[in-house]
Every structure is written in structure tokens, then in C-alpha cells.
C-alpha positions in Angstrom: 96.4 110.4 98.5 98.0 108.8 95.5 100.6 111.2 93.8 100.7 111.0 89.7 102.9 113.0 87.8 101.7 113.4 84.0 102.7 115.7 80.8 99.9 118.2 79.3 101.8 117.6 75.7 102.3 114.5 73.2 105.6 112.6 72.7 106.8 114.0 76.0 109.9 111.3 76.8 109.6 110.0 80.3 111.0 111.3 83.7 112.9 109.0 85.1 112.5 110.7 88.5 108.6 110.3 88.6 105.8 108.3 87.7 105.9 104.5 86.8 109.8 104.7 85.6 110.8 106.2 89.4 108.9 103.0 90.6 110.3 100.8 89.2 114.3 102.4 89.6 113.5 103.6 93.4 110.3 101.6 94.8 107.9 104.9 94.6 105.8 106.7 92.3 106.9 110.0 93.4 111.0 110.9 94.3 110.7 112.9 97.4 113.7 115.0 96.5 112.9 117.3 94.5 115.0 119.5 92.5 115.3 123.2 92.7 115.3 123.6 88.7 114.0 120.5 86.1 114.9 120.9 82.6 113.4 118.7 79.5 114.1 118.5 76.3 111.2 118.2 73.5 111.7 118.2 70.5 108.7 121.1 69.3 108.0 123.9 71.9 104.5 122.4 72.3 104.7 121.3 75.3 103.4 124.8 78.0 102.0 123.1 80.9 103.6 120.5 83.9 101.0 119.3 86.4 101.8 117.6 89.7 97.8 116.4 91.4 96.9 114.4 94.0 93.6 112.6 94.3 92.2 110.9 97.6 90.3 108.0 98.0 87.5 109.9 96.2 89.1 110.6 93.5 89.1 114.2 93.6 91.8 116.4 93.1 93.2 117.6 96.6 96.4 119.4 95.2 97.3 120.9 92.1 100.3 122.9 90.8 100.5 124.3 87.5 104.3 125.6 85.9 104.1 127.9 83.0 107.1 127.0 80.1 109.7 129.4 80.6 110.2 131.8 78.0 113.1 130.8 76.0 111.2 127.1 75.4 110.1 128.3 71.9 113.9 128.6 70.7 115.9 126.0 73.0 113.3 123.5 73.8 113.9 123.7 77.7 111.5 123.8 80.1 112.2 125.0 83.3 110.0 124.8 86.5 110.8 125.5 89.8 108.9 123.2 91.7 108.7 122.8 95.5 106.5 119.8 97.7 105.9 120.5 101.4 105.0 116.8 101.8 107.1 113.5 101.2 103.9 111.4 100.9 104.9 109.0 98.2 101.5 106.5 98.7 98.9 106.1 100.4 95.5 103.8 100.0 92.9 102.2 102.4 92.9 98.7 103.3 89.3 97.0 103.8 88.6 94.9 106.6 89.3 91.3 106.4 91.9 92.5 103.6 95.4 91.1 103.5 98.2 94.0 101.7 101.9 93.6 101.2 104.5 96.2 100.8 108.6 96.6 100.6 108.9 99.3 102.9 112.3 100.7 101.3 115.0 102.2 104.3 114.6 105.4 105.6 110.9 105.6 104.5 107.9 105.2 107.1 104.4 103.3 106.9 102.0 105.0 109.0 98.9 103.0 109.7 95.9 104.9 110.8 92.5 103.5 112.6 89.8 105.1 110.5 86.5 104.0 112.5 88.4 103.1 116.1 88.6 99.0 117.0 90.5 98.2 114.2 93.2 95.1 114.5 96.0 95.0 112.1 97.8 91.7 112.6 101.8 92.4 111.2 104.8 90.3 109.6 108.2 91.4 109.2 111.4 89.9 107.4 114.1 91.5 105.6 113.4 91.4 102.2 117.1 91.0 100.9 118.0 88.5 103.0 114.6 86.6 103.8 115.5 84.5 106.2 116.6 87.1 108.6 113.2 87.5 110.3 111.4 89.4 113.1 112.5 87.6 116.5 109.9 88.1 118.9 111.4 87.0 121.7 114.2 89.5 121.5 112.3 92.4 120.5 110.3 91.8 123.9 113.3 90.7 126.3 116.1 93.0 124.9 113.1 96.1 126.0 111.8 94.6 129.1 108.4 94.9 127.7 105.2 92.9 127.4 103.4 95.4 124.7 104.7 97.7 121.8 104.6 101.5 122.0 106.4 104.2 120.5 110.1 104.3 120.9 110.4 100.5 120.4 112.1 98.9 117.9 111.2 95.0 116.1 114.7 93.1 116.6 115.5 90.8 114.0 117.0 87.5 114.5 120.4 88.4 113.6 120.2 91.2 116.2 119.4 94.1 113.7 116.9 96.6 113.7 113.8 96.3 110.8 111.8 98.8 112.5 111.1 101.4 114.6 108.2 102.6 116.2 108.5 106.8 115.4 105.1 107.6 116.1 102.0 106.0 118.3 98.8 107.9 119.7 97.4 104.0 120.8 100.6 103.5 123.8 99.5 99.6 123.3 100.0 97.0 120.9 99.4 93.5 121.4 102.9 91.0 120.4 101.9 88.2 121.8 98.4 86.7 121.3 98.8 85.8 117.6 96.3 85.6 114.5 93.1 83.8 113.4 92.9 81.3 111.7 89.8 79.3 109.7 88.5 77.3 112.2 88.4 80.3 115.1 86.8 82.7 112.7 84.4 80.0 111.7 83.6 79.1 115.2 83.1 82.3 116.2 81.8 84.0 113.4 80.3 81.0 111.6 81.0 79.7 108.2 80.8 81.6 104.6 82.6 80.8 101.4 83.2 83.3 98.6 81.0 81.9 95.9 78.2 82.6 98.4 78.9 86.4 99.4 81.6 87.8 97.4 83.8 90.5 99.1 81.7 90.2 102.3 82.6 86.7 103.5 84.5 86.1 106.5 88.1 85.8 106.3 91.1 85.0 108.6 94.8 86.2 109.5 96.8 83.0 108.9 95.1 82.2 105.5 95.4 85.7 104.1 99.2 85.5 104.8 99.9 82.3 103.5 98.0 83.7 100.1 100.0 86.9 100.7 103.6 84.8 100.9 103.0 82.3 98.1 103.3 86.2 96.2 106.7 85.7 97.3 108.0 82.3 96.6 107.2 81.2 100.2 104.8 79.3 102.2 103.6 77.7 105.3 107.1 77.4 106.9 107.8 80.6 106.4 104.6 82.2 108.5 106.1 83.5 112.3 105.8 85.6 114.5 103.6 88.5 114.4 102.3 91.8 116.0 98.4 93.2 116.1 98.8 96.7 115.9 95.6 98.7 117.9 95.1 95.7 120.3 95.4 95.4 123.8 96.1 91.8 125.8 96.5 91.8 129.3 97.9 89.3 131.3 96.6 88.7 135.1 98.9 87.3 138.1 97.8 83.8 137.1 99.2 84.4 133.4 95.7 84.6 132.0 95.5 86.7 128.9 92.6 89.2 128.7 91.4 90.9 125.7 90.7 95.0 125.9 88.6 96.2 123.9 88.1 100.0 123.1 91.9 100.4 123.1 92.3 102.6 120.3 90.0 105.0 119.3 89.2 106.9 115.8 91.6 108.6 114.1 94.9 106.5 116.0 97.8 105.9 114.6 101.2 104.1 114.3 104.0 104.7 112.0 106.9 102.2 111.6 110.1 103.7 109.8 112.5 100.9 108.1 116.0 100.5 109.2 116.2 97.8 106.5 114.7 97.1 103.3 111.6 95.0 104.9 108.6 93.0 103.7 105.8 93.8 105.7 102.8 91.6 105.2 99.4 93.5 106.8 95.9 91.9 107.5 93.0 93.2 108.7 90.9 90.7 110.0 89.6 90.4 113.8 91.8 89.7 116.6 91.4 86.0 118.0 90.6 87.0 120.8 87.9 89.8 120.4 85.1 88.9 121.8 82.5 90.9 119.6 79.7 89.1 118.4 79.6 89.9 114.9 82.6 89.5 112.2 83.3 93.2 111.9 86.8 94.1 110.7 87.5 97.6 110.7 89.6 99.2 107.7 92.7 101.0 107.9 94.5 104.0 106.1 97.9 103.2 104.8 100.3 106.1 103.5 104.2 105.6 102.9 106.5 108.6 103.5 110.1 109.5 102.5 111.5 110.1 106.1 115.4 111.0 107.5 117.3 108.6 109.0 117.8 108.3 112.6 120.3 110.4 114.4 122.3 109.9 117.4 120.2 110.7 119.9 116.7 109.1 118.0 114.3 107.9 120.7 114.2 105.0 119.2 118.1 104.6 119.5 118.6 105.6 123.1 115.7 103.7 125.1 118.2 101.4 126.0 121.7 100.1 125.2 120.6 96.7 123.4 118.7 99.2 121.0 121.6 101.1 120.4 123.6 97.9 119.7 121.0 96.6 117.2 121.2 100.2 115.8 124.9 99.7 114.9 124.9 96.1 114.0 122.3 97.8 111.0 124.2 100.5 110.0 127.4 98.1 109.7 125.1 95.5 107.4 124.5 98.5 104.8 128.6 99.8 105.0 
């Protein structure tokens, strides 16, 4: 559901709390506080209406409040609405499969990612956006939490020790860290060979290419493409170190959400796993929404799993003193 904020009345001045302007102060289209009382100023009484609506992927209307001007607007030009929003859903969209999506996930919001059909594979990068070459450490993330998959209540270390995200929320119990992305030549392998000019939206696309195209957005390139996660995947590893690919690990309707410690670039593509063994190329789509949520507290899962978390914890608060 995509929130929009509009005025029933002409030469309305903008809200600098909503709408395009709120995007481009605060990184969202809708504020998530909200307060108690708004008052505008117009110029003419002509303005007797405020709508909030939100339309789904459909684009229907799913919500709608209506506020009446109060009834001293006609002398004083003041409007005044009480307004009230349950939720602190400030975006959401669906992201094709095969499709490659980028975001600034702000601090103290969330990105819930959400398996619409079942078998979907969302390959992940992560970097701090202010300071882009603190990246996610992989190594660390998995060694610091004596674990070989992802599940809720971990954390993504960064290279400097610090926390970019958390894992709030998981109804999957396994992601896959360590078996990496496709590329060109395994999708063409396995998949065969298509171009664009040939079958427009439907051609088969790869991981590694979708996030170089996805960087260059961002003033960087090859050398900037690391480590990764695939969210909704499952790789086992035998006694003998062999890696096995699960299939059927995450069923409709899963999901993860990831809330920001930092101000982080995440870079998401859906394209098939390298190592899924299905015989035809298809990549499943995902539903992405971005929430307003609180910060963590002293006894956050997250925070307490174990003491290196808790350390990383603090060594992010202290980078935003």
C-alpha cells in the first residue's frame, strides 16, 4: 500500500510533513508521527475537505479518512483535523522476479520482505550509506553468533564492528549467508541463453549483473560488490563440507523484516538461487513494505543473544552520539 497525502482545494501551500516535500526532508512519503491537531493557513476558506488514502497494488482505495473544516475556517482560515493512523506503513510495492530494487533504509525504520507465491530467493547487500565503505562483514556476522544460517534474533555485523541490521521478525527460521549469487554464465548454463531485444521483461536475468547495474546508481562498481545473504533459502552443509541446496524452505505468505541500526543501503534481487536445482528459470516475486519502527531497548532480542551483539549494539549507538 502506497500512502499519498493530497488537498481537495486549489492553491493549497505544501505540507512539509507529507507527501513529496516529507520525502525529500525525511526519506518517506508519509511522517509516521502524527500530530494530535494540524492547522493550515489558506488564504480563502475554500478549502472543506483533507483526505489521507491508500491504494494497493490494484490500485484501489483500501483506506480513506475524510476531516470536515472546522467551523471557525470561514473567518480565521484555519483548518483543524484531528487525525489519528493505526499503522506506520510509510511504503510498500512488489518486486518482480528476476528484478533488482535499491532502498536507504533510514534508522529506526524496518523493511519487511514477504514470499508472496512460496520458493522465492532474495539475494541481499548491505553497506552503510554514510560512510560506504563500512560494509557488511560476513565473516563476523557468522563467527561473532556461532551460526552457519540467519534467523530472527540475529544481527548483520559490519566491518567496523557495528550493527546495520537486525533480524526483528522471521516465520522462514533459515536463511542462506553463504552460497552466494548468480551470475551470467550459471543462469545461462542452467537456464539457457536470452537477450532483451528478444523477450522484453521476460528474459532471464542474474544476481551479480543486476547489482552491478544497481551500484553504478551509486557512484560504484565492480569492486564494490561483496558479500551477500539470500533471504528464504536453505544450504546445508554435510560432514564432508558438501553444500546441499533445500528446496521448499519457505512457504507462501513468509516473511523477514530487517530494522536499521544505521542509515543502510540495501541493494535486493530477485533472481534464482545458484544453486536451485529447478528446471525452469522461475523467479518468484516479493512484497516489500518500509515501516516507522522504535528503537531497540535494553533487553531487545536482538541485543541480548549474546555479548558480541550487545557490544556491536553500543559501538552503534556511540557512532550516532
Amino acid at each position: 500500500m502506497l500512502l499519498s497525502v493530497y488537498a481537495c482545494a486549489p492553491d493549497i501551500p505544501h505540507n512539509p510533513d507529507q507527501g513529496p516535500v516529507a520525502h525529500d526532508l525525511y526519506g518517506c512519503l508519509l511522517r509516521s508521527t502524527v500530530p494530535s491537531k494540524v492547522a493550515f493557513f489558506v488564504d480563502a476558506p475554500a478549502w472543506n475537505r483533507f483526505r489521507v488514502q491508500g491504494r494497493g497494488a490494484s490500485n484501489q482505495a483500501s483506506c480513506s479518512l475524510q476531516f470536515c473544516a472546522g467551523r471557525n475556517s470561514a473567518q480565521t482560515g484555519e483548518v483543524s483535523m484531528p487525525m489519528s493512523l493505526e499503522s506506520t506503513l510509510l511504503f510498500s510495492d512488489t518486486l518482480p522476479g528476476g528484478a533488482t530494487w535499491s532502498h536507504v533504509l533510514k534508522r529506526g525504520t524496518a523493511l519487511r520482505i514477504t514470499d508472496v507465491e512460496g520458493g522465492a530467493n532474495v539475494a541481499a547487500y548491505f553497506l552503510n550509506f554514510d560512510n560506504r565503505s563500512e560494509r557488511f562483514n560476513l565473516p563476523d556476522t557468522l563467527k561473532a553468533q556461532h551460526t552457519a544460517r540467519l534467523r530472527q534474533g540475529h544481527v548483520l555485523f559490519s566491518d567496523m564492528g557495528r550493527v546495520l541490521c537486525s533480524i526483528t521478525e522471521d516465520t522462514v527460521g533459515w536463511h542462506d549467508p553463504i552460497a552466494g549469487i548468480s551470475n551470467a554464465g550459471l543462469i545461462e548454463k542452467k537456464y539457457g541463453k536470452t537477450s532483451y531485444q528478444q523477450c522484453r521483461n521476460e528474459w532471464y536475468q542474474n544476481a551479480r549483473d543486476g547489482f552491478l547495474i544497481e551500484l553504478g546508481k551509486y557512484g560504484m562498481g565492480p569492486r564494490d560488490l561483496h558479500a551477500t545473504v539470500n533471504f528464504f533459502s536453505k544450504v546445508v552443509v554435510d560432514d564432508l563440507g558438501n553444500m546441499q541446496y533445500v528446496s521448499g524452505n519457505s512457504p507462501a505468505g513468509s516473511y523477514v523484516e530487517l530494522r536499521a541500526e544505521m542509515n543502510v543501503l540495501v541493494l535486493l534481487n530477485t533472481s534464482p538461487h545458484p544453486m536451485d536445482n529447478a528446471p525452469q528459470y522461475a523467479p518468484k516475486p516479493v512484497e516489500l513494505s518500509v515501516s516507522r519502527v522504535p528503537m531497540p531497548m535494553r533487553d531487545d532480542r536482538c541485543r541480548t543473544l549474546c555479548p558480541e551483539n550487545a557490544r556491536g549494539f553500543v559501538l552503534t549507538e556511540l557512532y550516532f552520539l
